[in-house]
C-alpha positions as CSV (number, residue, x, y, z in Angstrom):
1,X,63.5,-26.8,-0.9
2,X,63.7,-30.4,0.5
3,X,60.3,-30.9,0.0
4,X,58.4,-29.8,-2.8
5,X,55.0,-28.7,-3.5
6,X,52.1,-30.9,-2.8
7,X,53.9,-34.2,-2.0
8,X,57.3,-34.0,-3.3
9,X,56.2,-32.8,-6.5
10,X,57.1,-29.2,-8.5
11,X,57.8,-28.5,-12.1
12,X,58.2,-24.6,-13.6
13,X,55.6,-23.1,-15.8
14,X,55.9,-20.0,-17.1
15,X,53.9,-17.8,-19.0
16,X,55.1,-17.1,-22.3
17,X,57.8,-14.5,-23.0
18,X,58.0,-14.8,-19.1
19,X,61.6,-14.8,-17.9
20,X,63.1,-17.6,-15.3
21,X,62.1,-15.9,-12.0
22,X,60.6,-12.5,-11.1
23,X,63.1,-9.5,-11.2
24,X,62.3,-6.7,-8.5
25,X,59.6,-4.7,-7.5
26,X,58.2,-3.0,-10.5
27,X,56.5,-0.3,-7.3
28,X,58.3,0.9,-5.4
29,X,57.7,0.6,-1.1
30,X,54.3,-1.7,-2.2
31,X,55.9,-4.9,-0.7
32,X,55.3,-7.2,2.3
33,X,58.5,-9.0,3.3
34,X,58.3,-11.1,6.3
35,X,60.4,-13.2,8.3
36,X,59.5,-16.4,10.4
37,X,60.8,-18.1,12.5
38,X,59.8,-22.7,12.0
39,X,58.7,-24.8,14.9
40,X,58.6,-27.4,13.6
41,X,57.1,-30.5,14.8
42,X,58.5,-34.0,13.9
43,X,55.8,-36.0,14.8
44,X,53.0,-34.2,13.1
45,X,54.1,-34.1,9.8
46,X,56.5,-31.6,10.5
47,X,53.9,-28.6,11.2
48,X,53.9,-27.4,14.9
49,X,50.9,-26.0,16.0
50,X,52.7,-22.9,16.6
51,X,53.6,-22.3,12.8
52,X,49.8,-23.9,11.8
53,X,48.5,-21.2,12.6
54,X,50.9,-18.6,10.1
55,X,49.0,-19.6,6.9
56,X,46.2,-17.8,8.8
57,X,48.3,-14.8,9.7
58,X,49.4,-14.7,6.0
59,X,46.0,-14.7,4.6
60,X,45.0,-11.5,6.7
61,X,47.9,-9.6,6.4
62,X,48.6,-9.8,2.8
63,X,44.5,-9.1,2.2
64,X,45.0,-5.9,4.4
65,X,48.3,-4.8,2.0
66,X,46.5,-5.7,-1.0
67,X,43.7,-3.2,0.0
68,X,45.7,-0.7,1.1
69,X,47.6,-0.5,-2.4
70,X,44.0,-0.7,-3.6
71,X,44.4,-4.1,-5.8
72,X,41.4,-6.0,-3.5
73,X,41.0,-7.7,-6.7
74,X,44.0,-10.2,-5.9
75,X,42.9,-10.9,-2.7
76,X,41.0,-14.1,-2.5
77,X,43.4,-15.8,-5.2
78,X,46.5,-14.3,-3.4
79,X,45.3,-15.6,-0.4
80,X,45.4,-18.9,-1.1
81,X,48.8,-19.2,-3.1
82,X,50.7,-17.9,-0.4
83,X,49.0,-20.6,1.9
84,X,49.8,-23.5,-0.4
85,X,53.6,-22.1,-0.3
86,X,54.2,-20.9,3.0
87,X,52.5,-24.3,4.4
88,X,54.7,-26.3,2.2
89,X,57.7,-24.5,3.4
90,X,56.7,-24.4,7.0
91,X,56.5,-28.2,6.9
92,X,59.6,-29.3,4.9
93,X,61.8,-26.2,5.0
94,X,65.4,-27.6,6.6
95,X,66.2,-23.9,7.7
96,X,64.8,-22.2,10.8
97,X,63.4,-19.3,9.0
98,X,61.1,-18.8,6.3
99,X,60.7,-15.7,3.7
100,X,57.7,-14.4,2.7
101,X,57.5,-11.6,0.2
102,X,55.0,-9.9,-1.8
103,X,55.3,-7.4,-4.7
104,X,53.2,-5.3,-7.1
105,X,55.3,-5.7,-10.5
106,X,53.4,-3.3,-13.0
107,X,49.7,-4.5,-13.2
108,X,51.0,-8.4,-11.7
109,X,51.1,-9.8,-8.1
110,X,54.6,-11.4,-7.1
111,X,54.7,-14.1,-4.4
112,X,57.9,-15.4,-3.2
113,X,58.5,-18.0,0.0
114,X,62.3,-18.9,0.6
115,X,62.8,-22.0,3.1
116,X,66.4,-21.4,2.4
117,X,67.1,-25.0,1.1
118,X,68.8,-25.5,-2.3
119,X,68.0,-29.1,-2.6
120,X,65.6,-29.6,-6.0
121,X,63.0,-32.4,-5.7
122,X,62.5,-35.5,-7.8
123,X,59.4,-34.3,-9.8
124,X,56.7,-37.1,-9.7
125,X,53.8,-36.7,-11.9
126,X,50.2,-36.7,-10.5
127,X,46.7,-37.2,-11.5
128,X,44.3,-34.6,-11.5
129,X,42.1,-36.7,-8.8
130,X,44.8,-37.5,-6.7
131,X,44.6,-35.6,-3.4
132,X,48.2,-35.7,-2.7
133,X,49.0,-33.7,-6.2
134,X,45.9,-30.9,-4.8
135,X,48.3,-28.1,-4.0
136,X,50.7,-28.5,-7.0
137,X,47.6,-28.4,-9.2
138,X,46.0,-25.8,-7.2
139,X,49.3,-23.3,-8.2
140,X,49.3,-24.5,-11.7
141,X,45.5,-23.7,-12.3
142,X,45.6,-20.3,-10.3
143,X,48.8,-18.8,-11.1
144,X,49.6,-16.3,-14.2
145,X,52.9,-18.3,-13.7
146,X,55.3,-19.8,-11.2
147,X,58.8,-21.7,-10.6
148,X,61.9,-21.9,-8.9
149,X,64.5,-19.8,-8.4
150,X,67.9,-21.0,-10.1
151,X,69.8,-21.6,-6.5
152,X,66.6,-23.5,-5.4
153,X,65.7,-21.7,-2.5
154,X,62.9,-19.6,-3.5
155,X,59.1,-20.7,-4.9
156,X,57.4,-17.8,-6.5
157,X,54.3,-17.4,-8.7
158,X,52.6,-14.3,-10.5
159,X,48.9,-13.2,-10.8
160,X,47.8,-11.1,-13.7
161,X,44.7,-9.4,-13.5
162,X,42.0,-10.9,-13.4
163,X,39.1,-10.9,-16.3
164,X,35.5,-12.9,-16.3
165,X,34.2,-14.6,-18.9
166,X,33.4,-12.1,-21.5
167,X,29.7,-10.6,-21.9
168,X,28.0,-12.7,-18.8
169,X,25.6,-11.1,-16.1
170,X,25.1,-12.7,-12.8
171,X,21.4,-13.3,-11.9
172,X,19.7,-11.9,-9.0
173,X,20.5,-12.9,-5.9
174,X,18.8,-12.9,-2.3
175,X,21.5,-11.4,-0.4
176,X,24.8,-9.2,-1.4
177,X,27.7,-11.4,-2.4
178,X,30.7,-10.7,0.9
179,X,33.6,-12.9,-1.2
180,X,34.1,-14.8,-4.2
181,X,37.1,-16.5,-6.1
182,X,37.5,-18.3,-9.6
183,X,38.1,-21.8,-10.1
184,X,40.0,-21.5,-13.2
185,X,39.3,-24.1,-15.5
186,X,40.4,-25.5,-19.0
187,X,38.3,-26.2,-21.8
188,X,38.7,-29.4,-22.3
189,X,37.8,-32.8,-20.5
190,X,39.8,-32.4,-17.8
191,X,37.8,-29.8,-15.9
192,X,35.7,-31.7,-13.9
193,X,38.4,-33.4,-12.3
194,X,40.5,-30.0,-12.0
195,X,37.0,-28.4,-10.5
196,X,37.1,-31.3,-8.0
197,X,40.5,-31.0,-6.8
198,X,40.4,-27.2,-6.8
199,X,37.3,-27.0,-4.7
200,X,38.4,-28.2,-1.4
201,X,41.0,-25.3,-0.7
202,X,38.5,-23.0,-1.7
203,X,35.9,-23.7,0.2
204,X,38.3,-23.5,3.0
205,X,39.6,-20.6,2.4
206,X,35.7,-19.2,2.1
207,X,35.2,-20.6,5.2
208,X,32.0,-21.6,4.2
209,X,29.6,-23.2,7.1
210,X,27.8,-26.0,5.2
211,X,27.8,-29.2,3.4
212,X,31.7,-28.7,1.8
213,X,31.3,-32.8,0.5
214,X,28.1,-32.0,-1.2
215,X,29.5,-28.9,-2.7
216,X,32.4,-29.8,-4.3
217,X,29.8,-32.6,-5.9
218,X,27.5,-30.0,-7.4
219,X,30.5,-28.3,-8.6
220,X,32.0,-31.9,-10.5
221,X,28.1,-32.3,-11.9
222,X,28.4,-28.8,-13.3
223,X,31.3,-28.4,-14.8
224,X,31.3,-32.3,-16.3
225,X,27.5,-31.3,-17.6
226,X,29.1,-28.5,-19.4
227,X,31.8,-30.1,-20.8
228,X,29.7,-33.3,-22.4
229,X,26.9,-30.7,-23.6
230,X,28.1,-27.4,-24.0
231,X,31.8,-27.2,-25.7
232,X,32.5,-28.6,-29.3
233,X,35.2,-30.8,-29.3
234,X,38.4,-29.2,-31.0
235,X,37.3,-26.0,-31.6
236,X,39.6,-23.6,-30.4
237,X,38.8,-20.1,-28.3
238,X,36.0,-21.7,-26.0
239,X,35.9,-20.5,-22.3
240,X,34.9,-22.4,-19.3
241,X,34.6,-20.5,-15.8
242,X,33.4,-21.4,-12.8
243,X,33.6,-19.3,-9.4
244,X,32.3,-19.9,-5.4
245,X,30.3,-16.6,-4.1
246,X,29.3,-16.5,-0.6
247,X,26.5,-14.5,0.2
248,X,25.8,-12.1,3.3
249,X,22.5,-14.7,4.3
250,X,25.8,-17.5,4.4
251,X,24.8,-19.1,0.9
252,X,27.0,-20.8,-1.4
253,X,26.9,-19.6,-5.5
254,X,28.5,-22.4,-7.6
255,X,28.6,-20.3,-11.1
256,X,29.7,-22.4,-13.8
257,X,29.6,-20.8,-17.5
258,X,30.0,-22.0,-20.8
259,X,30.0,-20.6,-24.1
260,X,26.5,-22.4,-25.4
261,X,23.7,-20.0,-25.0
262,X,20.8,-22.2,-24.8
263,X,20.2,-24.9,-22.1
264,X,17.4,-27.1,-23.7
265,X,15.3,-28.7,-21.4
266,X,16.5,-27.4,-18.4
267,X,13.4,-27.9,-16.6
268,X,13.5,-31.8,-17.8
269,X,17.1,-32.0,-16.9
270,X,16.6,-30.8,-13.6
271,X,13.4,-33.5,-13.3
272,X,15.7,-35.8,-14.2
273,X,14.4,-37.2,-17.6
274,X,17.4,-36.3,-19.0
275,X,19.9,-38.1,-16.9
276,X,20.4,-38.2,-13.3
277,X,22.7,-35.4,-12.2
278,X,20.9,-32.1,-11.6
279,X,18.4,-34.7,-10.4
280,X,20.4,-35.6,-7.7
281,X,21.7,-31.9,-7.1
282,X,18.5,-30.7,-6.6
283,X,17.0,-33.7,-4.4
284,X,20.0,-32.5,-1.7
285,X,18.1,-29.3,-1.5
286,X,20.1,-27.1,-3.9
287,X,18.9,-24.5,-6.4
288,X,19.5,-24.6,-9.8
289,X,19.2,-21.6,-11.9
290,X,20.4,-20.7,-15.9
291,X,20.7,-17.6,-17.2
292,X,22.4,-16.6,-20.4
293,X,24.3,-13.5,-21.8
294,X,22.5,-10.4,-23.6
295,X,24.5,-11.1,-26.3
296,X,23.9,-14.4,-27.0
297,X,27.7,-15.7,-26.5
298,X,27.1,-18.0,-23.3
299,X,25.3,-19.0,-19.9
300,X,26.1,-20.2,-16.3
301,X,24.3,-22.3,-14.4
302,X,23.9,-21.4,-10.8
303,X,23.9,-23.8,-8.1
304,X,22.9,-22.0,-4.5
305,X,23.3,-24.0,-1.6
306,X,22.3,-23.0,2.3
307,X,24.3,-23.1,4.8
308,X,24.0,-25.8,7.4
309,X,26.1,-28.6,9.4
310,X,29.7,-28.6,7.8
311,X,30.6,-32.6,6.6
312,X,34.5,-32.6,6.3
């Protein structure tokens, strides 16, 4: 690939045990494999407007495979790995045509894109803030696993199942949810800058019609509250979730969970004797609600936002 993954960057990460690259479909005849065909466009970045609009395309069609094998639960995530690698290759790829394939392998989702080039990028390391490093980080944070294949030509990354943070139940809400995905997070300081870079894609691909600026804010405030007051420092085996529900009214559910039952003071948080940023969340217009597990072993806090003029 003569370009790599979110600015001439790509490393491999694989799970552990994991071998190199993926080895055949595990099901047999439950695979998408397409072939197209690059316009590309030198003076705009190298993305025509004719192959712009594939990562669309992509989106629907693997969707309407992954239902028909009756795995809907990969959808929203599968959705948008194949457009972070199928937009990379459409832009950089050096070949005419571009490989797509997907693949059930036992309970995991394969996703392969093949530009054709063998040509391995210098990696360059990027912060988590930097917007540049957003789809690199994106693939790290979302895939079971990824890499390269060893002649170079092929990007691929694995989804396992996926499982919610143990014991939580959603609150109430005004209208049934139509789509949600994670935002897979680490436990650990990091977070609210991974929840930041993370939440731009995903509200795209939600194709939600409000305030996307204010949302990925509320979603920084949330998970950055949770990591100052809710997770002990070195203690291993804590979770930290977070997830972006629309809603058949068209609202926004910014879930972020933590394993501390209790949110003292919430109301006083909120009002803003606490510190400032529920305060501000909530002047904007957004909800904030808490609710904790039956059993005691963690809460979310809910942020609902309405929809309304999108600020991009």
């Amino acid at each position: 690939m003569t370009t790599p993954l979110a600015d001439q960057e790509r490393t491999r990460r694989c799970a552990p045990g994991a071998a190199d690259e993926p080895r055949g479909c595990g099901r047999a005849g439950l695979a998408l494999e397409m072939s197209i065909e690059r316009h590309p466009d030198p003076d705009n970045g190298g993305l025509s407007e004719v192959d712009s609009a594939w990562p669309r395309r992509l989106r629907r069609i693997v969707r309407a495979g992954l239902t028909h094998w009756g795995r809907p639960d990969f959808a929203e995530t599968a959705e948008l790995l194949l457009t972070e690698l199928a937009t990379n290759a459409l832009r950089h790829a050096s070949g005419v045509d571009v490989g797509v394939r997907v693949y059930l392998q036992g309970d995991h989702l394969v996703i392969e894109v093949n530009d054709g080039s063998p040509h391995r990028p210098v990696r360059r390391c990027a912060g988590p803030a930097e917007e540049s490093g957003r789809g690199l980080l994106l693939v790290q944070s979302l895939a079971d696993a990824w890499g390269v294949s060893d002649d170079g030509t092929t990007t691929w990354c694995t989804l396992s199942p996926t499982e919610g943070p143990p014991d939580m139940e959603p609150a109430a809400v005004t209208a049934p949810v139509l789509s949600q995905i994670p935002v897979h997070l680490p436990a650990d300081p990091s977070a609210p800058g991974l929840a930041r870079v993370q939440a731009r894609t995903l509200l795209t691909v939600l194709n939600w019609p409000g305030n996307h600026h204010l949302a990925i804010d509320v979603l920084h405030v949330l998970t950055d509250n949770a990591v100052q007051h809710a997770l002990t420092p070195g203690k291993a085996g804590q979770h930290l979730g977070a997830c972006l529900s629309i809603t058949e009214a068209h609202e926004l559910l910014i879930d972020v969970t933590d394993p501390n039952p209790t949110f003292p003071d919430f109301d006083k948080a909120i009002a803003g004797e606490l510190g400032r940023g529920l305060r501000e969340i909530t002047r904007q217009g957004v909800t904030l609600t808490c609710f904790a597990s039956p059993k005691g072993k963690g809460k979310t806090v809910r942020a609902t936002m309405y929809p309304g003029q999108v600020d991009l």
